[in-house]
DRENVEX-338457 format. One record per residue (C-alpha): x, y, z. Coordinates in Angstrom, 2 decimals. Layout:
REM DRENVEX-338457
<node><X>X</X><Y>Y</Y><Z>Z</Z></node>
...
END
This chain:
REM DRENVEX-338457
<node><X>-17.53</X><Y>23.90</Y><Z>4.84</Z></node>
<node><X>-19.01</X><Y>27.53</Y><Z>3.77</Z></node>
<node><X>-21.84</X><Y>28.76</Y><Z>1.70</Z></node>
<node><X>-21.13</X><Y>30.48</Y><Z>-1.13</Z></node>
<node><X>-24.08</X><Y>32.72</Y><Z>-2.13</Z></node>
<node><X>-25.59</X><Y>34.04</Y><Z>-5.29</Z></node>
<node><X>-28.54</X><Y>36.25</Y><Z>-6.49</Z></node>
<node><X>-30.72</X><Y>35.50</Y><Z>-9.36</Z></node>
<node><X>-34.40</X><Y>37.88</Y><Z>-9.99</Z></node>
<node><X>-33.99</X><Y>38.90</Y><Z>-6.69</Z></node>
<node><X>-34.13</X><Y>35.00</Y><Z>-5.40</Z></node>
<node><X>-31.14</X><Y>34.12</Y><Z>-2.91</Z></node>
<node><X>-29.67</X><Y>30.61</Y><Z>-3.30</Z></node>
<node><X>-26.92</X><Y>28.75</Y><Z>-1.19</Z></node>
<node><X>-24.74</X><Y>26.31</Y><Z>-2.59</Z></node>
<node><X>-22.34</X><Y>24.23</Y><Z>-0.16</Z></node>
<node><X>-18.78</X><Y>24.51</Y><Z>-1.40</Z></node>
<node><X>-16.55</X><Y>21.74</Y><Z>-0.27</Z></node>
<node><X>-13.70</X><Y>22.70</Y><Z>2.07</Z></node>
<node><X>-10.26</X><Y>22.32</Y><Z>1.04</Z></node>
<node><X>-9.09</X><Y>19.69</Y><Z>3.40</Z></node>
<node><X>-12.51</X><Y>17.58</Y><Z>2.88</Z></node>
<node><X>-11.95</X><Y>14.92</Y><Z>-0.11</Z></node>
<node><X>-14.83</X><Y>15.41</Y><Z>-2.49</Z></node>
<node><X>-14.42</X><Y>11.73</Y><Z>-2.83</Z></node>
<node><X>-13.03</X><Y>8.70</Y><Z>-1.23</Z></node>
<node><X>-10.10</X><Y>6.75</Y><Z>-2.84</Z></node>
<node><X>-10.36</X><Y>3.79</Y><Z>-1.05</Z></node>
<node><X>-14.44</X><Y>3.26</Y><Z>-1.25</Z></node>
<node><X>-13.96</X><Y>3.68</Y><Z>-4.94</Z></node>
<node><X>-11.19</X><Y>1.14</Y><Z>-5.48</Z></node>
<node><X>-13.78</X><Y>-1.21</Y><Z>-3.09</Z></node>
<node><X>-16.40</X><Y>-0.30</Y><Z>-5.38</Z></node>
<node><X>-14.75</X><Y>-1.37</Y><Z>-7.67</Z></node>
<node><X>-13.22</X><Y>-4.47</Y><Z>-6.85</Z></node>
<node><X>-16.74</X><Y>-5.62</Y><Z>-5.21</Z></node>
<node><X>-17.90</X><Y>-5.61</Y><Z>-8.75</Z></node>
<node><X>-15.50</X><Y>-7.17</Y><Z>-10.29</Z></node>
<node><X>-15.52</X><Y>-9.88</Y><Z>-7.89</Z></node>
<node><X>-16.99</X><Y>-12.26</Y><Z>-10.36</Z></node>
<node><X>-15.24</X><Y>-11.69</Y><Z>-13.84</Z></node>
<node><X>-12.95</X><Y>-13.93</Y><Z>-14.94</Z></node>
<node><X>-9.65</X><Y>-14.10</Y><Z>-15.16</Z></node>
<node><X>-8.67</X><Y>-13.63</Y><Z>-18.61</Z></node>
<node><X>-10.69</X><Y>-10.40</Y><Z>-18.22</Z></node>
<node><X>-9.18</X><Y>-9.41</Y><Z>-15.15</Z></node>
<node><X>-5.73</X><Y>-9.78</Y><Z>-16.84</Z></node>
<node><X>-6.73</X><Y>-8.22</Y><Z>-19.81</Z></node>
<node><X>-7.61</X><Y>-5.32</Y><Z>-17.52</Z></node>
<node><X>-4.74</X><Y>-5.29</Y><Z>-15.98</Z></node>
<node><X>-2.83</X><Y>-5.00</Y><Z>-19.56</Z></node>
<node><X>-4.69</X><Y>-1.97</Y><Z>-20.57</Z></node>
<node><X>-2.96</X><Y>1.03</Y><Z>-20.49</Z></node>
<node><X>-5.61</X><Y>3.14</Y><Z>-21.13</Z></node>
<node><X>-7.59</X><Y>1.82</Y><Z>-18.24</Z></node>
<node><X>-8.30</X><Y>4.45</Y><Z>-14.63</Z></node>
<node><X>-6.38</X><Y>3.62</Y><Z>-11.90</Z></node>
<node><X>-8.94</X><Y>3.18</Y><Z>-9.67</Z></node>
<node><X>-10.48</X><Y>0.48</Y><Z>-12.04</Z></node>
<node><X>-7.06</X><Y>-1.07</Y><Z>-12.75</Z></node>
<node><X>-6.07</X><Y>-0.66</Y><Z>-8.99</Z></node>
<node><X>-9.30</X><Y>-3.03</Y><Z>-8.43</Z></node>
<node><X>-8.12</X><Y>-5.64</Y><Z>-11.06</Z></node>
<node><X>-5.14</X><Y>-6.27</Y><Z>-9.51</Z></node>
<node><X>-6.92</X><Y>-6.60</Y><Z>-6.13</Z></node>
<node><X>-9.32</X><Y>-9.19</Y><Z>-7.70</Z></node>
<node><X>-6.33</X><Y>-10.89</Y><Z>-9.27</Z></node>
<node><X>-4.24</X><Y>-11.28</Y><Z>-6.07</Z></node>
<node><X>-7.10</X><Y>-12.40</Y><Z>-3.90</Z></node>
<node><X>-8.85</X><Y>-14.55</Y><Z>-6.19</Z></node>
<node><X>-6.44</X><Y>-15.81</Y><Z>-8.89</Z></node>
<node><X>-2.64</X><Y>-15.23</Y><Z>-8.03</Z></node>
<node><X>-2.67</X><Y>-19.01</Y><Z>-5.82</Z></node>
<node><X>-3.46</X><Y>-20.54</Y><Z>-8.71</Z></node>
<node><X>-1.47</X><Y>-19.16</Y><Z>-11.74</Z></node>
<node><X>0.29</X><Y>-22.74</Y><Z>-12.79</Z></node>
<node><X>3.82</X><Y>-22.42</Y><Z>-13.54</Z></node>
<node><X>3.72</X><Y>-21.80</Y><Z>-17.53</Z></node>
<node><X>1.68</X><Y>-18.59</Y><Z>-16.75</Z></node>
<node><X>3.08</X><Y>-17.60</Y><Z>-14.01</Z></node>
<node><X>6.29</X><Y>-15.98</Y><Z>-15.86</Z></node>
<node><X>4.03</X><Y>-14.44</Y><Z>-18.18</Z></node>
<node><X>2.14</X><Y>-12.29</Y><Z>-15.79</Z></node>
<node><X>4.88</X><Y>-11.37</Y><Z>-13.85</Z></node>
<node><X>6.65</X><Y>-10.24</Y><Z>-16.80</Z></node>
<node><X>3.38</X><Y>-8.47</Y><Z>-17.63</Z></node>
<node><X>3.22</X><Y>-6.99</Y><Z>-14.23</Z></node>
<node><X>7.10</X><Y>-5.76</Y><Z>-14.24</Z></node>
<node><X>6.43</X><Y>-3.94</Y><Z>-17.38</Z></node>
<node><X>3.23</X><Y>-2.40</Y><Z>-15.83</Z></node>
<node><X>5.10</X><Y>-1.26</Y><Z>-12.45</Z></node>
<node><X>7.71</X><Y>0.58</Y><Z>-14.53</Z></node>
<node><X>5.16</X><Y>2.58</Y><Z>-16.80</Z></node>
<node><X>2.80</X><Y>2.85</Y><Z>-13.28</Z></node>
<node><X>2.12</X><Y>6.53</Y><Z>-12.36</Z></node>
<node><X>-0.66</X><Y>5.86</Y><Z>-10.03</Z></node>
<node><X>0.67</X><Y>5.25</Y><Z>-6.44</Z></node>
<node><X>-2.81</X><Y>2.79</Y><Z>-5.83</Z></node>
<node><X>-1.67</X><Y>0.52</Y><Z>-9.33</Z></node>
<node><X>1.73</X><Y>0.55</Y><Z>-7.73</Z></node>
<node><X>1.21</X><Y>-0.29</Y><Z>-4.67</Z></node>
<node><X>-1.31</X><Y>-3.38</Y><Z>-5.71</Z></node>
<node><X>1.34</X><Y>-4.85</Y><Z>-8.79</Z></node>
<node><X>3.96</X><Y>-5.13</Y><Z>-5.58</Z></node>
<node><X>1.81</X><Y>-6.84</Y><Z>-3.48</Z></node>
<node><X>0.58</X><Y>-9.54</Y><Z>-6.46</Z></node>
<node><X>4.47</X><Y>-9.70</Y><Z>-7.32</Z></node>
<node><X>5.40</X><Y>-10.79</Y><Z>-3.95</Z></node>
<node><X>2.15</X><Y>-13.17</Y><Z>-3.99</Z></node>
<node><X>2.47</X><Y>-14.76</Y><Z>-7.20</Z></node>
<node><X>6.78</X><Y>-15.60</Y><Z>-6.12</Z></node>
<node><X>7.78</X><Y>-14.52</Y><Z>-2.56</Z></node>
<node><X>11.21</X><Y>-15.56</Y><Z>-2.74</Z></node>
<node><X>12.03</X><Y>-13.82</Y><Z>-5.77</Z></node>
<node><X>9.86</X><Y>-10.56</Y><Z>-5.10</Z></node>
<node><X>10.27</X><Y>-9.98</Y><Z>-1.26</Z></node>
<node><X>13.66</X><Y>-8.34</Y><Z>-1.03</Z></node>
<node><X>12.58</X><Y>-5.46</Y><Z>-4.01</Z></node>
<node><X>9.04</X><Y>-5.00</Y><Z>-3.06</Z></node>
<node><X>8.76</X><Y>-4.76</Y><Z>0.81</Z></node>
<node><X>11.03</X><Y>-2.53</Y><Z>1.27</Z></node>
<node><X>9.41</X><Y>-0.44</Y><Z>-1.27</Z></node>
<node><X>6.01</X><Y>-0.86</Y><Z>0.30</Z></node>
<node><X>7.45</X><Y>0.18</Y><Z>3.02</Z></node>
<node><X>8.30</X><Y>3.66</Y><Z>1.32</Z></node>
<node><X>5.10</X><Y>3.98</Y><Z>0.47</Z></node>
<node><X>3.85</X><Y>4.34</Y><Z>4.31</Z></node>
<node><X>5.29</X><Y>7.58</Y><Z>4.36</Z></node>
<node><X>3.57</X><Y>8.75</Y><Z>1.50</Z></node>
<node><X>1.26</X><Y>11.80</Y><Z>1.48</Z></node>
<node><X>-1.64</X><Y>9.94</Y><Z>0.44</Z></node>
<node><X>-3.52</X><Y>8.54</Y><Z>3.01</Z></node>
<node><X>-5.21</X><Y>5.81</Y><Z>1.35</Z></node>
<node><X>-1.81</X><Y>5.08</Y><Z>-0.53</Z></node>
<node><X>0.15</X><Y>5.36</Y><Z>3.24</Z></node>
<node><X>-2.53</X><Y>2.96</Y><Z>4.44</Z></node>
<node><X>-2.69</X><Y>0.34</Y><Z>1.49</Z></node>
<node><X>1.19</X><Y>-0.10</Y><Z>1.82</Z></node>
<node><X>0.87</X><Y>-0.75</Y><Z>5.48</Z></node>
<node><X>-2.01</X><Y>-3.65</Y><Z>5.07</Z></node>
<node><X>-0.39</X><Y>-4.68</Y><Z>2.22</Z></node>
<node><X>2.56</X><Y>-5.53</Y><Z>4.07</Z></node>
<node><X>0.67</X><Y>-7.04</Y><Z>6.72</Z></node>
<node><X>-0.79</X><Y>-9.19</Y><Z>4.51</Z></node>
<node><X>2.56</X><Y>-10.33</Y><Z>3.32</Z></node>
<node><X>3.67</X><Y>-10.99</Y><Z>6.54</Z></node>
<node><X>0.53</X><Y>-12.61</Y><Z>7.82</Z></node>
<node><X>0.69</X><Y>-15.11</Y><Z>4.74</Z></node>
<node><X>4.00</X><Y>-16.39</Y><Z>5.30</Z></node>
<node><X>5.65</X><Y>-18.08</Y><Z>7.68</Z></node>
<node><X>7.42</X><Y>-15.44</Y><Z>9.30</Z></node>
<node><X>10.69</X><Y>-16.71</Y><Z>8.28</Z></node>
<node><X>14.24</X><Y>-14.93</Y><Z>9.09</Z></node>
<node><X>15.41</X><Y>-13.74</Y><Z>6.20</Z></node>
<node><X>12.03</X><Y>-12.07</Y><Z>5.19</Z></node>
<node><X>12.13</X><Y>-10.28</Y><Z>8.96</Z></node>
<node><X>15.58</X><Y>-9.53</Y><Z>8.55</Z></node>
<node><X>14.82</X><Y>-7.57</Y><Z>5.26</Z></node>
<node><X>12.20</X><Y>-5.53</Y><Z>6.95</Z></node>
<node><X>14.29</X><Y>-4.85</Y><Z>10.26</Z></node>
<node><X>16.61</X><Y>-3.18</Y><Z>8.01</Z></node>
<node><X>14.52</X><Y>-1.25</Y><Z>5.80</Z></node>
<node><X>13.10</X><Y>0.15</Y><Z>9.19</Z></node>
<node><X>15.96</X><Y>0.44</Y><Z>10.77</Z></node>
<node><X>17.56</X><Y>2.52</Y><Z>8.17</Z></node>
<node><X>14.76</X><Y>4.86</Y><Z>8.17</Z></node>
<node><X>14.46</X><Y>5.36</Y><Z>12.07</Z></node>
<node><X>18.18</X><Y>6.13</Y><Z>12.19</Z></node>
<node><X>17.51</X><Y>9.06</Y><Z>9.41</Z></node>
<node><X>14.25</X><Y>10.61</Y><Z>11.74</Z></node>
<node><X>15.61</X><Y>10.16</Y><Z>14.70</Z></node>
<node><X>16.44</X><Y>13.35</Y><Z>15.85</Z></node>
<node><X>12.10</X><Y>14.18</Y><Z>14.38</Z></node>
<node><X>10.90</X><Y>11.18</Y><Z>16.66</Z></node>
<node><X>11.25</X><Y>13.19</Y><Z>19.94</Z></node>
<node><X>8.74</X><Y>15.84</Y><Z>19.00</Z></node>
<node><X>6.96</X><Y>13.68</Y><Z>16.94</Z></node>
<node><X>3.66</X><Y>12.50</Y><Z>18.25</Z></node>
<node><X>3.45</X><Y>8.38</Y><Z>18.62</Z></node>
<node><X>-0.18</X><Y>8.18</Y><Z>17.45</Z></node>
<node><X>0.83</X><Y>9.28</Y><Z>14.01</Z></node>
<node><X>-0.52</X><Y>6.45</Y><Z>11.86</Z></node>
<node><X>2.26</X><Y>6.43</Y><Z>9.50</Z></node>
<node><X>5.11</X><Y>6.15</Y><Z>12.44</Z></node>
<node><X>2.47</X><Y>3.52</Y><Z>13.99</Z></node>
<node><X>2.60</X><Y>1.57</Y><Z>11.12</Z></node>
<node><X>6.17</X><Y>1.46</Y><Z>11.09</Z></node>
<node><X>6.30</X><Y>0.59</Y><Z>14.84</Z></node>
<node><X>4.17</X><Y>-2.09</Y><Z>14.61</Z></node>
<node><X>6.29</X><Y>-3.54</Y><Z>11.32</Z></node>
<node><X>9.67</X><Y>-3.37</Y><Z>13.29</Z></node>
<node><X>7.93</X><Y>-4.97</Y><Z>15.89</Z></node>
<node><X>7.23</X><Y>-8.17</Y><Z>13.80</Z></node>
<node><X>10.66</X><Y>-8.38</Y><Z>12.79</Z></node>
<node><X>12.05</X><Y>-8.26</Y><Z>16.20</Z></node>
<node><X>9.49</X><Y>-10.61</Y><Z>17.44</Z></node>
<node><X>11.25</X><Y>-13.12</Y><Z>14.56</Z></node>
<node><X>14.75</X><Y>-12.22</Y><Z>14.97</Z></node>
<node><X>14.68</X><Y>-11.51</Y><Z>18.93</Z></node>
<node><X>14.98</X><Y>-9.16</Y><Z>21.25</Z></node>
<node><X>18.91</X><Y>-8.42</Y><Z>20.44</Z></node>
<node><X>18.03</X><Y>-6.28</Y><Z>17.69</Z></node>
<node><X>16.91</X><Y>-3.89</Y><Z>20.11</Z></node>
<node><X>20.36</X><Y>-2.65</Y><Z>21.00</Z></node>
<node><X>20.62</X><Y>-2.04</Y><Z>17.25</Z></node>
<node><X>18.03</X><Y>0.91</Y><Z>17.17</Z></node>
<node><X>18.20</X><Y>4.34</Y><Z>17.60</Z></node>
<node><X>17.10</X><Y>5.46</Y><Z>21.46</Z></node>
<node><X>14.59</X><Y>7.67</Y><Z>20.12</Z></node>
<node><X>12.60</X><Y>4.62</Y><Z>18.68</Z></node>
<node><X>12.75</X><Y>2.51</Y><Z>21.73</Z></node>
<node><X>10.99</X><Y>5.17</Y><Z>23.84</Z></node>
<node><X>8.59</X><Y>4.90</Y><Z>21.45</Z></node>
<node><X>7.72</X><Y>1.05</Y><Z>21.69</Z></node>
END
Protein backbone atom coordinates (compact mmCIF):
# COMPACT_ATOMS: atom_id res chain seq x y z
CA UNK A 1 0.00 0.00 0.00
CA UNK A 2 1.35 3.72 -0.90
CA UNK A 3 -0.09 7.15 -0.94
CA UNK A 4 -0.38 8.74 -3.92
CA UNK A 5 -0.50 12.54 -3.43
CA UNK A 6 -2.07 15.49 -5.10
CA UNK A 7 -2.32 19.34 -4.74
CA UNK A 8 -5.40 21.31 -5.18
CA UNK A 9 -5.45 25.58 -3.99
CA UNK A 10 -2.55 24.85 -2.21
CA UNK A 11 -4.53 21.98 -0.04
CA UNK A 12 -2.53 18.53 0.09
CA UNK A 13 -4.70 15.38 -0.06
CA UNK A 14 -3.70 11.59 0.24
CA UNK A 15 -5.50 8.98 -1.40
CA UNK A 16 -4.59 5.18 -0.58
CA UNK A 17 -3.88 3.35 -3.82
CA UNK A 18 -4.31 -0.35 -3.60
CA UNK A 19 -1.17 -2.46 -4.04
CA UNK A 20 -0.84 -4.71 -6.85
CA UNK A 21 -0.80 -8.01 -5.12
CA UNK A 22 -3.83 -6.86 -2.69
CA UNK A 23 -7.34 -7.97 -4.37
CA UNK A 24 -9.50 -4.88 -4.37
CA UNK A 25 -12.13 -7.43 -3.77
CA UNK A 26 -12.76 -10.88 -2.61
CA UNK A 27 -14.07 -13.61 -5.03
CA UNK A 28 -15.12 -15.95 -2.70
CA UNK A 29 -17.09 -13.44 -0.09
CA UNK A 30 -18.90 -12.25 -3.14
CA UNK A 31 -20.02 -15.61 -4.52
CA UNK A 32 -21.11 -16.17 -0.47
CA UNK A 33 -22.83 -13.02 -0.71
CA UNK A 34 -24.40 -14.08 -3.06
CA UNK A 35 -25.52 -17.40 -2.52
CA UNK A 36 -26.57 -16.30 1.23
CA UNK A 37 -29.17 -14.30 -0.55
CA UNK A 38 -30.35 -16.44 -2.70
CA UNK A 39 -30.77 -18.99 -0.17
CA UNK A 40 -34.48 -18.69 -0.27
CA UNK A 41 -35.61 -18.35 -4.03
CA UNK A 42 -37.03 -21.00 -5.60
CA UNK A 43 -36.09 -23.28 -7.80
CA UNK A 44 -37.55 -22.48 -11.02
CA UNK A 45 -35.77 -19.14 -10.43
CA UNK A 46 -32.64 -20.56 -9.51
CA UNK A 47 -32.71 -22.59 -12.79
CA UNK A 48 -33.81 -19.89 -14.73
CA UNK A 49 -30.68 -18.18 -13.41
CA UNK A 50 -28.68 -20.64 -14.15
CA UNK A 51 -30.01 -20.55 -18.00
CA UNK A 52 -29.17 -16.97 -18.45
CA UNK A 53 -26.41 -16.24 -20.39
CA UNK A 54 -26.28 -12.84 -19.79
CA UNK A 55 -26.13 -13.32 -16.09
CA UNK A 56 -22.31 -12.35 -13.85
CA UNK A 57 -20.52 -15.12 -12.89
CA UNK A 58 -20.37 -14.41 -9.54
CA UNK A 59 -24.28 -14.31 -9.43
CA UNK A 60 -24.57 -17.41 -11.65
CA UNK A 61 -21.60 -19.09 -9.73
CA UNK A 62 -24.07 -18.61 -6.57
CA UNK A 63 -27.10 -20.22 -8.40
CA UNK A 64 -25.51 -23.19 -9.01
CA UNK A 65 -24.29 -23.32 -5.38
CA UNK A 66 -27.94 -22.84 -4.19
CA UNK A 67 -29.03 -25.45 -6.70
CA UNK A 68 -26.57 -28.21 -5.64
CA UNK A 69 -27.04 -27.71 -1.95
CA UNK A 70 -30.58 -27.14 -1.80
CA UNK A 71 -32.27 -28.70 -4.88
CA UNK A 72 -29.96 -31.20 -6.86
CA UNK A 73 -31.25 -34.37 -4.13
CA UNK A 74 -34.40 -33.86 -5.22
CA UNK A 75 -34.59 -33.29 -9.06
CA UNK A 76 -37.11 -36.47 -9.85
CA UNK A 77 -36.08 -38.41 -12.72
CA UNK A 78 -38.15 -36.60 -15.68
CA UNK A 79 -36.15 -33.39 -14.79
CA UNK A 80 -33.26 -34.63 -14.04
CA UNK A 81 -32.12 -35.14 -17.88
CA UNK A 82 -33.29 -31.82 -18.55
CA UNK A 83 -30.98 -29.94 -16.30
CA UNK A 84 -28.16 -31.86 -16.94
CA UNK A 85 -28.56 -31.35 -20.51
CA UNK A 86 -29.01 -27.68 -19.54
CA UNK A 87 -25.93 -27.77 -17.47
CA UNK A 88 -23.68 -29.61 -20.31
CA UNK A 89 -24.59 -26.91 -22.66
CA UNK A 90 -23.70 -24.26 -20.00
CA UNK A 91 -20.15 -25.93 -19.13
CA UNK A 92 -19.20 -25.82 -22.82
CA UNK A 93 -20.13 -22.02 -23.41
CA UNK A 94 -18.61 -21.42 -19.48
CA UNK A 95 -15.71 -18.88 -19.50
CA UNK A 96 -15.75 -18.20 -15.88
CA UNK A 97 -13.47 -20.71 -13.99
CA UNK A 98 -16.06 -20.14 -10.60
CA UNK A 99 -19.40 -21.21 -13.14
CA UNK A 100 -17.17 -24.05 -14.17
CA UNK A 101 -16.06 -25.27 -11.41
CA UNK A 102 -19.76 -25.20 -9.61
CA UNK A 103 -21.75 -26.92 -13.05
CA UNK A 104 -19.02 -29.98 -12.35
CA UNK A 105 -19.69 -30.33 -8.98
CA UNK A 106 -23.86 -30.23 -9.50
CA UNK A 107 -23.10 -32.70 -12.55
CA UNK A 108 -21.45 -35.19 -10.41
CA UNK A 109 -24.31 -34.49 -7.66
CA UNK A 110 -27.29 -34.67 -9.66
CA UNK A 111 -25.66 -38.51 -11.39
CA UNK A 112 -22.34 -39.70 -9.82
CA UNK A 113 -21.95 -42.65 -11.82
CA UNK A 114 -22.31 -41.06 -15.02
CA UNK A 115 -20.40 -37.70 -14.14
CA UNK A 116 -17.47 -38.89 -11.85
CA UNK A 117 -14.96 -40.21 -14.33
CA UNK A 118 -15.18 -36.61 -16.63
CA UNK A 119 -15.54 -34.21 -13.84
CA UNK A 120 -13.08 -35.17 -10.98
CA UNK A 121 -10.42 -35.43 -12.77
CA UNK A 122 -11.11 -32.12 -14.17
CA UNK A 123 -11.66 -30.59 -10.77
CA UNK A 124 -8.73 -31.82 -10.07
CA UNK A 125 -7.04 -29.57 -12.85
CA UNK A 126 -8.50 -26.88 -11.52
CA UNK A 127 -6.32 -27.10 -8.10
CA UNK A 128 -3.51 -26.00 -9.95
CA UNK A 129 -5.08 -23.10 -11.25
CA UNK A 130 -3.78 -19.54 -10.71
CA UNK A 131 -6.77 -18.41 -9.04
CA UNK A 132 -6.84 -18.91 -5.59
CA UNK A 133 -10.38 -18.97 -4.88
CA UNK A 134 -10.82 -21.12 -8.16
CA UNK A 135 -7.60 -23.56 -6.82
CA UNK A 136 -9.51 -23.68 -3.53
CA UNK A 137 -13.22 -24.28 -4.75
CA UNK A 138 -11.93 -27.32 -6.84
CA UNK A 139 -10.23 -28.75 -3.84
CA UNK A 140 -13.55 -28.53 -1.43
CA UNK A 141 -15.45 -29.35 -4.18
CA UNK A 142 -13.84 -32.53 -4.49
CA UNK A 143 -13.94 -33.13 -0.95
CA UNK A 144 -17.33 -32.77 -0.95
CA UNK A 145 -17.66 -35.40 -3.58
CA UNK A 146 -15.73 -37.67 -1.80
CA UNK A 147 -17.20 -37.01 1.59
CA UNK A 148 -20.80 -37.70 0.06
CA UNK A 149 -20.16 -40.98 -1.26
CA UNK A 150 -19.27 -44.00 -0.12
CA UNK A 151 -15.79 -44.04 -0.89
CA UNK A 152 -16.13 -46.75 -3.31
CA UNK A 153 -13.11 -48.30 -5.53
CA UNK A 154 -13.64 -47.35 -8.69
CA UNK A 155 -14.32 -43.61 -7.75
CA UNK A 156 -10.70 -43.80 -5.68
CA UNK A 157 -9.19 -45.53 -8.39
CA UNK A 158 -10.12 -42.63 -10.83
CA UNK A 159 -8.60 -40.09 -8.58
CA UNK A 160 -5.32 -42.19 -7.76
CA UNK A 161 -4.71 -41.93 -11.34
CA UNK A 162 -5.48 -38.50 -12.16
CA UNK A 163 -2.91 -37.77 -9.26
CA UNK A 164 -0.71 -40.08 -10.05
CA UNK A 165 -0.28 -38.94 -13.54
CA UNK A 166 0.34 -35.51 -12.46
CA UNK A 167 3.00 -36.29 -9.66
CA UNK A 168 4.95 -38.37 -12.17
CA UNK A 169 5.03 -35.08 -14.59
CA UNK A 170 6.39 -32.64 -11.33
CA UNK A 171 8.39 -34.85 -9.95
CA UNK A 172 11.63 -33.74 -10.62
CA UNK A 173 9.74 -29.74 -9.16
CA UNK A 174 8.62 -31.64 -5.87
CA UNK A 175 12.18 -31.68 -4.37
CA UNK A 176 12.55 -27.93 -4.23
CA UNK A 177 9.13 -27.42 -3.92
CA UNK A 178 7.93 -26.37 -0.53
CA UNK A 179 5.20 -29.03 1.11
CA UNK A 180 3.03 -26.29 2.64
CA UNK A 181 2.04 -25.10 -0.77
CA UNK A 182 -1.75 -25.30 -0.59
CA UNK A 183 -2.23 -26.41 -4.03
CA UNK A 184 0.42 -29.53 -3.68
CA UNK A 185 -1.42 -29.95 -0.10
CA UNK A 186 -4.50 -30.34 -1.64
CA UNK A 187 -3.32 -32.84 -3.90
CA UNK A 188 -1.56 -34.76 -1.06
CA UNK A 189 -4.34 -34.96 0.94
CA UNK A 190 -6.63 -36.24 -2.31
CA UNK A 191 -4.07 -39.10 -3.11
CA UNK A 192 -4.21 -39.82 0.32
CA UNK A 193 -8.00 -40.72 0.25
CA UNK A 194 -7.53 -42.85 -2.59
CA UNK A 195 -4.85 -44.88 -1.09
CA UNK A 196 -6.64 -45.07 2.12
CA UNK A 197 -9.54 -46.93 -0.29
CA UNK A 198 -7.40 -48.87 -2.49
CA UNK A 199 -4.48 -49.70 0.15
CA UNK A 200 -1.30 -49.16 0.90
CA UNK A 201 0.13 -51.08 -2.40
CA UNK A 202 -0.38 -48.17 -4.44
CA UNK A 203 2.38 -46.68 -2.73
CA UNK A 204 5.04 -48.53 -4.66
CA UNK A 205 3.24 -47.04 -7.67
CA UNK A 206 4.31 -43.33 -6.96
CA UNK A 207 7.05 -41.37 -7.80
CA UNK A 208 9.81 -41.20 -4.69
CA UNK A 209 9.63 -37.60 -4.71
CA UNK A 210 5.90 -37.73 -3.54
CA UNK A 211 6.36 -40.23 -0.85
CA UNK A 212 8.89 -38.02 0.97
CA UNK A 213 6.37 -35.75 0.89
CA UNK A 214 3.50 -37.74 2.77
Amino acid sequence: MFLLFTSTVGIVFAQAVPDDNQPIFDDKLLIEGYAAKLAATSKDVILAMINDDTLVPYRKTAALRVFRTRFAYQIVTGERSTVERMFLRQLEAATSVYVQIELMHCLVTLDRYRYFEAMVPALIQKIDHYDSTASEMAYESILDINESGTQRAREARIEFNTLRKIFFLIRKKLEASDPFDSRIKSKLDLLKWSIKVLGTDELKNLPSEVISLM
